[in-house]
C-alpha beads as a LAMMPS data file, in Angstrom:
LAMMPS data file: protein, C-alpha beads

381 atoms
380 bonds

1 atom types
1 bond types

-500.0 500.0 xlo xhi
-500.0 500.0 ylo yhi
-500.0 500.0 zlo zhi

Masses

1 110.0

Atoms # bond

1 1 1 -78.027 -402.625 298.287
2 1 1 -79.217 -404.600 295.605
3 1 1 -82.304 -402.231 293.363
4 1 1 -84.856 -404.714 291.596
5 1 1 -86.664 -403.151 288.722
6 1 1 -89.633 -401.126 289.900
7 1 1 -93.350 -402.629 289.737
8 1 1 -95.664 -400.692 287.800
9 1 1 -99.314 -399.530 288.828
10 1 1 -101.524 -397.468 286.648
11 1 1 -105.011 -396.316 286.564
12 1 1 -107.678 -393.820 284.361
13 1 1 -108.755 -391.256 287.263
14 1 1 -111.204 -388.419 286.331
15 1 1 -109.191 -385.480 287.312
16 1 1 -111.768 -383.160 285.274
17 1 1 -115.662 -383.782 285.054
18 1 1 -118.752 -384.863 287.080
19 1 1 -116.692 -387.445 288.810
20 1 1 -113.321 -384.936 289.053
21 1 1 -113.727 -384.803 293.524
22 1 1 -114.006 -388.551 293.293
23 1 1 -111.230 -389.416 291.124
24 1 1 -108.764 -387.106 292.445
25 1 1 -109.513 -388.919 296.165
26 1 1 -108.787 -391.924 294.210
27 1 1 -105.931 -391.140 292.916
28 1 1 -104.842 -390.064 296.314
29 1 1 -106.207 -393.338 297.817
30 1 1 -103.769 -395.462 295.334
31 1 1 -100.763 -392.529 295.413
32 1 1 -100.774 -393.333 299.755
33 1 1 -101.010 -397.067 299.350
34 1 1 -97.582 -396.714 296.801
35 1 1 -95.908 -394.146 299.545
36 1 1 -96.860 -396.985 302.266
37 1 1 -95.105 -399.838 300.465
38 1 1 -91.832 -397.651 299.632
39 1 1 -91.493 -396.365 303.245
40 1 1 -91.062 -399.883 303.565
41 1 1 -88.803 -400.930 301.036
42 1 1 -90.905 -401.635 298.229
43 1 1 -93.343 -404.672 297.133
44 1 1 -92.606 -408.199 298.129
45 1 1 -92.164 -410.088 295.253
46 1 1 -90.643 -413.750 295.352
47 1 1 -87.946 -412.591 297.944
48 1 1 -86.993 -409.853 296.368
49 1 1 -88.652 -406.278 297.396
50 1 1 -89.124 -403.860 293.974
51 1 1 -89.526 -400.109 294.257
52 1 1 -93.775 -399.241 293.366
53 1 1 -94.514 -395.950 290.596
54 1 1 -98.148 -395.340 289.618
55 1 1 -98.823 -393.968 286.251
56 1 1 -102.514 -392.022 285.755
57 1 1 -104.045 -390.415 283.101
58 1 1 -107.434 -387.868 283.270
59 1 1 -110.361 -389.471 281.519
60 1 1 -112.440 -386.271 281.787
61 1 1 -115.458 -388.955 283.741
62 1 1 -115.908 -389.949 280.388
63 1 1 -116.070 -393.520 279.173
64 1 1 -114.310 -392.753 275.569
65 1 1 -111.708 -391.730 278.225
66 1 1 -111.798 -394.397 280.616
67 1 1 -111.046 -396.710 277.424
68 1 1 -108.273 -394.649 275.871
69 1 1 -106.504 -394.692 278.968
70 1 1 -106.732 -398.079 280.005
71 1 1 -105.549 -398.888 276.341
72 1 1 -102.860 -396.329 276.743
73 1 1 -101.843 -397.913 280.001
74 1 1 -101.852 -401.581 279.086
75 1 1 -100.153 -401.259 275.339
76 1 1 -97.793 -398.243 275.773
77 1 1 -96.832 -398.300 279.772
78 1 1 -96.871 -402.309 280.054
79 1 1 -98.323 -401.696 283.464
80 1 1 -98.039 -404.623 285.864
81 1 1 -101.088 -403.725 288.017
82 1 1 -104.335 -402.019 286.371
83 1 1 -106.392 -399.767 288.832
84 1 1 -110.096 -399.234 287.435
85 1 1 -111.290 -395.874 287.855
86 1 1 -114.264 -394.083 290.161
87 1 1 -117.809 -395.019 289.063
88 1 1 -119.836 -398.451 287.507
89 1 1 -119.608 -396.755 284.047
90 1 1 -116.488 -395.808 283.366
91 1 1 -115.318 -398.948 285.148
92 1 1 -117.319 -401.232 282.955
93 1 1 -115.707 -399.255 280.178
94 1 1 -112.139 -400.040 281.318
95 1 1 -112.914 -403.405 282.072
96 1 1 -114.343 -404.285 278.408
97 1 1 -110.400 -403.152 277.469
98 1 1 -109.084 -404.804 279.981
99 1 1 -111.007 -408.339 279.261
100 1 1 -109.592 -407.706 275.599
101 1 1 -106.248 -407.871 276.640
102 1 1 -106.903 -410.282 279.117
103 1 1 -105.312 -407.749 281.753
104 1 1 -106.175 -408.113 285.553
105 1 1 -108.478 -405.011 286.962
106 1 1 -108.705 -404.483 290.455
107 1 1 -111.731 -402.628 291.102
108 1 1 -112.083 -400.256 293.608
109 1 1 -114.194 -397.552 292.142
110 1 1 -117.067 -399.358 289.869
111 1 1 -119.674 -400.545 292.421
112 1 1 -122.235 -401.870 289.323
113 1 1 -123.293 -405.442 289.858
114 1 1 -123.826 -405.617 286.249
115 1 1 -119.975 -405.933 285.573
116 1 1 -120.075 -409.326 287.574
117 1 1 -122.564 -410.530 285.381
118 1 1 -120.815 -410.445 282.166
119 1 1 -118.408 -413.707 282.321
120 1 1 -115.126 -411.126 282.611
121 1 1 -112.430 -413.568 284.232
122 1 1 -110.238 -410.914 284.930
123 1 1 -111.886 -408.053 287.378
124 1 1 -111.577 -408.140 291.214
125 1 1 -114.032 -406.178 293.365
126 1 1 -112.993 -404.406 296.173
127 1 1 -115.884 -402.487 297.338
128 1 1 -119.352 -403.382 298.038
129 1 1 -121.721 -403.635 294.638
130 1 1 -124.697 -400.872 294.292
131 1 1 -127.474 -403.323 294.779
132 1 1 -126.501 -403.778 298.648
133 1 1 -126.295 -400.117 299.293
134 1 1 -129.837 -399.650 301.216
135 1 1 -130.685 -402.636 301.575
136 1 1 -130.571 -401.693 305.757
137 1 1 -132.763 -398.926 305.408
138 1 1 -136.271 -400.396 305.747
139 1 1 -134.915 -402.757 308.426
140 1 1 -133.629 -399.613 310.436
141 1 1 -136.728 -397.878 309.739
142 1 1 -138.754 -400.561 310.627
143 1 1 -136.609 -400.753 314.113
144 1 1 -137.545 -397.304 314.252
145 1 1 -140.952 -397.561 313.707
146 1 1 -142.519 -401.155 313.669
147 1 1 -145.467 -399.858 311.577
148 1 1 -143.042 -398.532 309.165
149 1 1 -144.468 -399.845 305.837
150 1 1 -144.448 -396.862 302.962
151 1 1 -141.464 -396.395 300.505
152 1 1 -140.636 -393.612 298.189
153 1 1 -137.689 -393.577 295.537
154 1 1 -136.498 -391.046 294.046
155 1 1 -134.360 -391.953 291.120
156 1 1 -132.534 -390.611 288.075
157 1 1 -133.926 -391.972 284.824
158 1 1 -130.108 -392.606 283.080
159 1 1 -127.333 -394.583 284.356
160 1 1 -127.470 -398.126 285.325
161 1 1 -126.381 -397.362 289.006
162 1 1 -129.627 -395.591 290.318
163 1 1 -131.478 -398.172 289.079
164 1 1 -129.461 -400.207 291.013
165 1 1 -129.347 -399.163 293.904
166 1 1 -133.272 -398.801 294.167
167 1 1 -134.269 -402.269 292.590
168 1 1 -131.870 -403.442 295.861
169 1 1 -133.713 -400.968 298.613
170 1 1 -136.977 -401.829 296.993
171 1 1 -136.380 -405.798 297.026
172 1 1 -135.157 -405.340 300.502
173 1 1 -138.304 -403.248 301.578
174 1 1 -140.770 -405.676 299.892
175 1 1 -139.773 -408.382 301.834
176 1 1 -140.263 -406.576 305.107
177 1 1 -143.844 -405.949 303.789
178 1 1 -143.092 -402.065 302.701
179 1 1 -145.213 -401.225 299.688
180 1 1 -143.855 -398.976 297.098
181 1 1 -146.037 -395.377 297.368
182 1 1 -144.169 -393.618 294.808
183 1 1 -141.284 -394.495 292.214
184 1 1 -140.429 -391.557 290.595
185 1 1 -137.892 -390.910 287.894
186 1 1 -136.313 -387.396 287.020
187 1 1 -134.224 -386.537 284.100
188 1 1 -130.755 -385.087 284.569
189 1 1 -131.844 -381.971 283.650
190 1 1 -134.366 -381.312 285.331
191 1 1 -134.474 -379.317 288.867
192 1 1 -138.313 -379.275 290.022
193 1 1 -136.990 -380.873 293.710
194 1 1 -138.764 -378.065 295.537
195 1 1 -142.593 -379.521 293.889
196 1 1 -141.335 -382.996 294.301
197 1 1 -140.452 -382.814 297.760
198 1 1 -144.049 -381.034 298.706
199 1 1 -145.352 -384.314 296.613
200 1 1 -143.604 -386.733 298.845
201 1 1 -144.514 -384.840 302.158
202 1 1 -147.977 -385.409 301.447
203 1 1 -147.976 -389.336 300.829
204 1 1 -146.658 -389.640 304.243
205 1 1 -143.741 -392.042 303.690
206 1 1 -142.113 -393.862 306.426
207 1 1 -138.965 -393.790 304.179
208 1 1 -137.777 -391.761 300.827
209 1 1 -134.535 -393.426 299.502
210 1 1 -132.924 -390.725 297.139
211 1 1 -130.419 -391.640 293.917
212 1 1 -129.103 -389.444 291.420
213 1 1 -125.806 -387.889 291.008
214 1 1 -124.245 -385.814 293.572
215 1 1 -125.653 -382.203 292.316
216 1 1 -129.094 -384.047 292.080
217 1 1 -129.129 -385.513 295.470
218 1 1 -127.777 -382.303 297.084
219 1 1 -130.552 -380.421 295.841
220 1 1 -132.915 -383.251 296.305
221 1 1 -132.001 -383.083 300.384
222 1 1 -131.966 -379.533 300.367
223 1 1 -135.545 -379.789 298.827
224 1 1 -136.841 -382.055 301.703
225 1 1 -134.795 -380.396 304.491
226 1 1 -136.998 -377.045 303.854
227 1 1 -140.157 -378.320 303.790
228 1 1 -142.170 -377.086 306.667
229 1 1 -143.783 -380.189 307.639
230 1 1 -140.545 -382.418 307.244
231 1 1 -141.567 -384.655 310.176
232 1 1 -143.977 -386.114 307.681
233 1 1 -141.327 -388.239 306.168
234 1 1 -139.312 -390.834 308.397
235 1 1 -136.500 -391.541 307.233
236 1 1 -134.624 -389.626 304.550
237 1 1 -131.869 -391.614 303.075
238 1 1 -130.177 -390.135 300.232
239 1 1 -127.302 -391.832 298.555
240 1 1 -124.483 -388.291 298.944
241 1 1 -125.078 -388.087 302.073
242 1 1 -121.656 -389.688 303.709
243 1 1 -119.611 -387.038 301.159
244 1 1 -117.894 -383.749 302.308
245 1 1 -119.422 -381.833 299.337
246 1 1 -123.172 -383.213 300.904
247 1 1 -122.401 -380.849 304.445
248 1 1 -120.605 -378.599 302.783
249 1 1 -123.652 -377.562 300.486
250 1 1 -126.412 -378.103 303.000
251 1 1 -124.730 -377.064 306.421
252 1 1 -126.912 -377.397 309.493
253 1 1 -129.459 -378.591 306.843
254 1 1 -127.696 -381.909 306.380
255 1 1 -128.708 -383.343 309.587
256 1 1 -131.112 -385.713 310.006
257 1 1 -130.095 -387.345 306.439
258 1 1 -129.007 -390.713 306.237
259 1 1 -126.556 -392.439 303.336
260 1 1 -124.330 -395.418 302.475
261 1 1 -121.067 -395.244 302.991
262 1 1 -118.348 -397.735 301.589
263 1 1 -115.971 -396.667 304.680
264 1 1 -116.101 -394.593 307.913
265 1 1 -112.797 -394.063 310.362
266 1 1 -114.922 -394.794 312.941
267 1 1 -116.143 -398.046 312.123
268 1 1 -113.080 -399.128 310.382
269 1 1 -111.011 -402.746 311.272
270 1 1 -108.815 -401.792 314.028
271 1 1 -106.300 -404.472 314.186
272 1 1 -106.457 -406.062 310.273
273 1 1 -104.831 -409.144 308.891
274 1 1 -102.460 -406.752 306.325
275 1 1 -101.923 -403.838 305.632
276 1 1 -101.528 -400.322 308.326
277 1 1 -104.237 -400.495 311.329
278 1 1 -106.786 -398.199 310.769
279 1 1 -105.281 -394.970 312.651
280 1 1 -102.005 -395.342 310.460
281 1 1 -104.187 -395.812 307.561
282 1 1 -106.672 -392.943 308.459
283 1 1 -103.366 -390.729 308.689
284 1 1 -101.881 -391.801 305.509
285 1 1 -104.728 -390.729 303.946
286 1 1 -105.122 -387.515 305.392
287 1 1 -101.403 -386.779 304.194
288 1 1 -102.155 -387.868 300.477
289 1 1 -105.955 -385.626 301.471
290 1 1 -103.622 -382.836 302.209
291 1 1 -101.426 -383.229 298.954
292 1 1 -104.373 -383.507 296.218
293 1 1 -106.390 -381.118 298.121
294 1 1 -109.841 -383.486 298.422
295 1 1 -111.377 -384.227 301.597
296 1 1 -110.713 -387.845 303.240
297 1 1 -113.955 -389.980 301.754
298 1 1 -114.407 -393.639 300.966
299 1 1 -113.335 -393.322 297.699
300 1 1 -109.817 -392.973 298.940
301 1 1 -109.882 -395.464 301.740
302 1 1 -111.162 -397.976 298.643
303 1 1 -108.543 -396.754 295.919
304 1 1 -106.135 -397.743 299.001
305 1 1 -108.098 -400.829 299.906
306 1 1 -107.455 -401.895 296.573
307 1 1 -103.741 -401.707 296.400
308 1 1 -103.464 -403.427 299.754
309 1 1 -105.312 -406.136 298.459
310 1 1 -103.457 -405.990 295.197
311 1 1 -100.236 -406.574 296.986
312 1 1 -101.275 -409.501 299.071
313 1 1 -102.381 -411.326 295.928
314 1 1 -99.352 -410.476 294.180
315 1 1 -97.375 -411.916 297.275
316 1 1 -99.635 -414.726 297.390
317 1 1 -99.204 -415.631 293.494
318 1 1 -95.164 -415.129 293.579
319 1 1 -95.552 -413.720 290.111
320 1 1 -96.296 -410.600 288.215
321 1 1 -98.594 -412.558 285.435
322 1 1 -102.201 -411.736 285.560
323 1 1 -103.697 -415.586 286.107
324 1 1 -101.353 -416.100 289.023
325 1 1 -102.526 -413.159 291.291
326 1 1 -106.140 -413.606 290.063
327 1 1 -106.255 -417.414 291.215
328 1 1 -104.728 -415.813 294.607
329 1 1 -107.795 -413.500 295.119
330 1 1 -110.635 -415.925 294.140
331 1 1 -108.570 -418.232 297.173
332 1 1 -108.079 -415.462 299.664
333 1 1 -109.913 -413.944 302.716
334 1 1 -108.609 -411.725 304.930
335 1 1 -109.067 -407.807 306.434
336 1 1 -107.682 -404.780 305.767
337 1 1 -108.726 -401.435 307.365
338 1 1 -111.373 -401.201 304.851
339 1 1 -113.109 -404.858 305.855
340 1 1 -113.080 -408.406 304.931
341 1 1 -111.922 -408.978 301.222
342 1 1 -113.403 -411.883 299.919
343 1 1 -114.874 -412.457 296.203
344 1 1 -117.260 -415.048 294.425
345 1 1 -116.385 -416.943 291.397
346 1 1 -117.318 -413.969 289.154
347 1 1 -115.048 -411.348 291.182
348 1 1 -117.749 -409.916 293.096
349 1 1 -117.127 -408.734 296.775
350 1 1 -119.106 -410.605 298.973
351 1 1 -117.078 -410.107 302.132
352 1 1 -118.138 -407.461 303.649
353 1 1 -121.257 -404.553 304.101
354 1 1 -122.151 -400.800 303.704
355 1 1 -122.442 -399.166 306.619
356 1 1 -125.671 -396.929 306.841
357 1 1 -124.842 -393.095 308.570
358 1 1 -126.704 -389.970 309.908
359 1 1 -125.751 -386.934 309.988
360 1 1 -126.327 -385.637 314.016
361 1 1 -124.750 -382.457 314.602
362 1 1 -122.350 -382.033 312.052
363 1 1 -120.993 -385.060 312.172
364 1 1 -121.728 -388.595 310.863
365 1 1 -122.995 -391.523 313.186
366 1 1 -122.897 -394.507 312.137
367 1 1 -126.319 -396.418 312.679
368 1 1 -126.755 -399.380 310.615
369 1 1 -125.688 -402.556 310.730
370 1 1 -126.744 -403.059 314.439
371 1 1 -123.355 -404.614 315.564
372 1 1 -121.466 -401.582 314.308
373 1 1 -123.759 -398.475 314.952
374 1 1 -122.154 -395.830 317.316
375 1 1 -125.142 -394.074 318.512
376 1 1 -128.921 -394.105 318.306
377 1 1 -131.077 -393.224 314.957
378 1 1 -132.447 -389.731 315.145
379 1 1 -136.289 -390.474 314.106
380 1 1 -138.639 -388.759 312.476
381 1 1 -136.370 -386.941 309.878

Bonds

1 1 1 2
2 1 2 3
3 1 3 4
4 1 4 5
5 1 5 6
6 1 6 7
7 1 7 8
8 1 8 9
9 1 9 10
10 1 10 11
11 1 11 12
12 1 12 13
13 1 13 14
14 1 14 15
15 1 15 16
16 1 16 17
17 1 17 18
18 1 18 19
19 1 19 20
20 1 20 21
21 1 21 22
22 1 22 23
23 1 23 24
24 1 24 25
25 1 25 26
26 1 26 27
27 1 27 28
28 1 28 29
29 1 29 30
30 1 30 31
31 1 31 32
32 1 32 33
33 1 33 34
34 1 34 35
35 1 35 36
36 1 36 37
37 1 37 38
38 1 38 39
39 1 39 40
40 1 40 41
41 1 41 42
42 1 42 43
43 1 43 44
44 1 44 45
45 1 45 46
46 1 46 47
47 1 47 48
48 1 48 49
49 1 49 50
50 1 50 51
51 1 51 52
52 1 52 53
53 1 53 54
54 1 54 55
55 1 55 56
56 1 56 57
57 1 57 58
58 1 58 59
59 1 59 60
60 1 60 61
61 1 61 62
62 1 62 63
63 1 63 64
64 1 64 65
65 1 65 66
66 1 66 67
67 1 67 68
68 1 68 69
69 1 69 70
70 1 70 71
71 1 71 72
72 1 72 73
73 1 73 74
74 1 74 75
75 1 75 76
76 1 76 77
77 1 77 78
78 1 78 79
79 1 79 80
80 1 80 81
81 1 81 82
82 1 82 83
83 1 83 84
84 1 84 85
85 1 85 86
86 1 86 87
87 1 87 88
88 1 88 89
89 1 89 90
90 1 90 91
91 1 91 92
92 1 92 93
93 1 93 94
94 1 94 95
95 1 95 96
96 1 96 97
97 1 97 98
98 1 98 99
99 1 99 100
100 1 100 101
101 1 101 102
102 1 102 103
103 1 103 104
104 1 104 105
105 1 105 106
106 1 106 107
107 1 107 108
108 1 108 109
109 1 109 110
110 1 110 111
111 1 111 112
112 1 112 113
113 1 113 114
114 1 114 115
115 1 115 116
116 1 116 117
117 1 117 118
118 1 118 119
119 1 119 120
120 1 120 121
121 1 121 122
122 1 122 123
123 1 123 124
124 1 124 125
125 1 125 126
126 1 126 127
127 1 127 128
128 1 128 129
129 1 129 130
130 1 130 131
131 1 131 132
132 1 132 133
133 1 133 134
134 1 134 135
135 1 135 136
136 1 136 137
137 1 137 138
138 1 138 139
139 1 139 140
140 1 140 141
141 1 141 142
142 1 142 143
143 1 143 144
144 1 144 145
145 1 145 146
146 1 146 147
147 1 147 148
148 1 148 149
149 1 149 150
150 1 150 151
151 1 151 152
152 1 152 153
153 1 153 154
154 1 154 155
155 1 155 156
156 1 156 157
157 1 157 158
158 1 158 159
159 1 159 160
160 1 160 161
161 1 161 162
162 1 162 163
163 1 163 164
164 1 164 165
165 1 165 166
166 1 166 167
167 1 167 168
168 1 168 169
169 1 169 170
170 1 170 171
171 1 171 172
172 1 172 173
173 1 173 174
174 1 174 175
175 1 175 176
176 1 176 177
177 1 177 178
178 1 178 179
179 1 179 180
180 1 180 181
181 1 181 182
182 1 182 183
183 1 183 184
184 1 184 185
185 1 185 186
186 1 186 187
187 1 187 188
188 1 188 189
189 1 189 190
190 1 190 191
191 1 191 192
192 1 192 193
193 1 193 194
194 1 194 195
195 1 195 196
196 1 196 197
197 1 197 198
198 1 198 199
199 1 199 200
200 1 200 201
201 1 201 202
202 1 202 203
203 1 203 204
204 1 204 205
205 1 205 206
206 1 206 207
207 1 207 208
208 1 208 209
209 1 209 210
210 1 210 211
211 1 211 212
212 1 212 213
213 1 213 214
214 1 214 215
215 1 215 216
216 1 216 217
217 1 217 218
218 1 218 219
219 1 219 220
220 1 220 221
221 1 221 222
222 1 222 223
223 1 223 224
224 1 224 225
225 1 225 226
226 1 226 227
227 1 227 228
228 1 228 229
229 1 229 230
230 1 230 231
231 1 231 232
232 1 232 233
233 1 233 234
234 1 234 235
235 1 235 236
236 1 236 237
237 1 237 238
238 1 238 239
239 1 239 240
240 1 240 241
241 1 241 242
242 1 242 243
243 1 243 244
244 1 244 245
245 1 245 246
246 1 246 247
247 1 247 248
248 1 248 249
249 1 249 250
250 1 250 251
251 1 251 252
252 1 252 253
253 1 253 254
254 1 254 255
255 1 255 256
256 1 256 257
257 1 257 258
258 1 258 259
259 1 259 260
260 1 260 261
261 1 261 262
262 1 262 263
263 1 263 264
264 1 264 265
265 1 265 266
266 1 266 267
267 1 267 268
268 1 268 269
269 1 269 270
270 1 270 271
271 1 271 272
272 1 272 273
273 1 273 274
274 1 274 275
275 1 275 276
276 1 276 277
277 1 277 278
278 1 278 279
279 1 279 280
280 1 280 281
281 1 281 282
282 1 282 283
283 1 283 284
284 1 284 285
285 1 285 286
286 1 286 287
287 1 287 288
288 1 288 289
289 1 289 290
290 1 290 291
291 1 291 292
292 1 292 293
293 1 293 294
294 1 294 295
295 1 295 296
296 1 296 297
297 1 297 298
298 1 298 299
299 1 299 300
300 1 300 301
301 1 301 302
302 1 302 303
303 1 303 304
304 1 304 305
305 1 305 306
306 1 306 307
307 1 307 308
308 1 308 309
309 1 309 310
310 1 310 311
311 1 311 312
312 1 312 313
313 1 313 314
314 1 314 315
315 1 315 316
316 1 316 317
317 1 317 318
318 1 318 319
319 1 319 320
320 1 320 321
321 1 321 322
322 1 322 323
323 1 323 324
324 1 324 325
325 1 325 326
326 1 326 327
327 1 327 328
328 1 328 329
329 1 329 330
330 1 330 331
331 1 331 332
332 1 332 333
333 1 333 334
334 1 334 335
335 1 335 336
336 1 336 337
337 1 337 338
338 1 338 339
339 1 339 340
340 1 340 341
341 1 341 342
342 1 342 343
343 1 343 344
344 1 344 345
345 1 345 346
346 1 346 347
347 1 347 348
348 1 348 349
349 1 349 350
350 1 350 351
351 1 351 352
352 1 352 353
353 1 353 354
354 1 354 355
355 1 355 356
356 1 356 357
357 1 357 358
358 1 358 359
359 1 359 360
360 1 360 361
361 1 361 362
362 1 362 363
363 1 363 364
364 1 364 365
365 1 365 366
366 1 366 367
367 1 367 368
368 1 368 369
369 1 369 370
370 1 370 371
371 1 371 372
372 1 372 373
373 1 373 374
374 1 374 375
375 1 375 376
376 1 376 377
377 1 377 378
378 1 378 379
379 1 379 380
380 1 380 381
């Protein structure tokens, strides 16, 4: 049997650092999507099929990192495909090196619509950008309650993705006729969730959307889930809430909260266009969930999202050159068990949605969009 030389992945993952939980899932994500194509002989490649490796390096969730790797990986490892790694900053960072080098990212872990925005020829979004991320909520609140008309955010003042992510819930709720009660920024440091959520009790809101990082939003929810007149508020939607570490640190607390998610098992595509149908590709992960030790979340089902869609484009193209697979993924649109994959002219993903979920009895329901919910929204929180 006839051995081709092997095709190269590599990404920057944040094995250490705020992001550490994340990028280790990611790196799981990408490590099952390179054990899939081997089991079957390797990646498809102008007739020939070519053994996959991935090469990864820890950027510490640090941008400095993010760029030294992604430098390391392009000059010293001549990677054939570059992975991006978990969050919009340190995937901006990566693709500013990238761009340089005029290397091909495919992004599965950046969801900052900002990156689109700066002429880059050479990134290709996988997941959903930050800006659609609650844009559901006041519709599902309003289905809730058709008098539903005050918003709250609660934001972290740094970063460009919680400012994001409310501009797009706030834009959404405006045009339902919400008004905006309270927009309140907090800085990283600071901890005063238990006064703040007695604050937003008071004004009555039919919905509090909730973004900071995950230690902020955990003790954001816990804030609002101890509050002895909780049934003041609507709906609680806070951005962590999909993530293992969310129940974990709340418990029985959790329920009631809703959040984005990027991915559920439940609502994935059951028979896609490529790649495993979503039970084999729900049990891949769980093996490569098993081997890092992280829980199955959508950062995994994205970092394997990404190589799926990777592949096809490098089948598509018939060459390992970075203009050839690019051209193939501004032309293509198809499914995988993570959704539709289709991009715009600036390598934005446009094909597909976030999924909005609750958390009912210890498990997540999904309940927004209306054509994919699994069970009925649990109102007032």
């Amino acid at each position: 049997m006839t051995t081709y030389a092997p095709i190269k992945a590599g990404l920057s993952a944040s094995l250490t650092g705020q992001f550490a939980t994340q990028g280790r899932q990611a790196l799981a994500g990408l490590s099952a999507w390179v054990d899939y194509v081997n089991g079957r002989g390797g990646l498809p490649l102008a007739g020939r099929q070519h053994p996959l490796t991935i090469t990864h390096y820890d950027d510490a969730s640090l941008a400095d990192g993010a760029r030294r790797n992604t430098e390391c990986l392009i000059r010293q490892d001549e990677v054939d495909l570059l992975f991006g790694p978990y969050s919009a900053g340190l995937t901006t960072a990566a693709a500013e090196v990238a761009e340089s080098h005029g290397k091909l990212l495919w992004n599965h872990g950046g969801a900052g619509d900002a990156l689109y925005a700066r002429g880059y020829r050479n990134v290709v979004g996988v997941l959903t950008t930050a800006d659609r991320y609650l844009v559901g909520a006041p519709a599902l609140a309003r289905q809730a309650n058709p008098d539903a008309r005050k918003l709250v955010i609660l934001r972290i003042d740094t970063g460009a993705f919680a400012r994001i992510v409310a501009r797009g819930v706030e834009s959404a709720a405006h045009e339902l006729g919400f008004t905006t009660a309270l927009d309140l920024r907090y800085r990283p440091t600071q901890f005063r969730f238990a006064e703040i959520a007695r604050a937003v009790a008071d004004l009555e809101p039919d919905l509090v959307a909730a973004v900071g990082r995950i230690p902020h939003d955990i003790a954001t929810a816990g804030a609002l889930a101890s509050l002895p007149n909780r049934n003041r508020i609507g709906l609680a939607v806070v951005v962590a809430t999909p993530i293992a570490a969310f129940a974990d640190a709340l418990g029985p607390a959790a329920d009631g909260f809703i959040g984005p998610s990027q991915w559920e098992p439940q609502a994935a595509v059951a028979s896609p266009d490529f790649g495993p149908a979503s039970h084999e590709a729900l049990s891949l992960l769980e093996g490569a969930a098993r081997t890092y030790g992280v829980p199955v979340d959508y950062p995994m089902a994205q970092a394997f999202a990404a190589g799926l869609v990777a592949e096809r484009c490098l089948a598509e193209a018939g060459a390992l050159d970075d203009d050839s697979p690019r051209r193939a993924a501004s032309a293509a649109d198809f499914t995988t068990f993570y959704g539709r994959f289709r991009i715009d002219d600036t390598g934005r993903q446009v094909g597909r949605s976030v999924s909005l979920v609750q958390r009912q009895g210890g498990r997540k329901v999904v309940v927004w969009p209306p054509e994919v919910a699994e069970g009925e929204l649990r109102w007032p929180f």
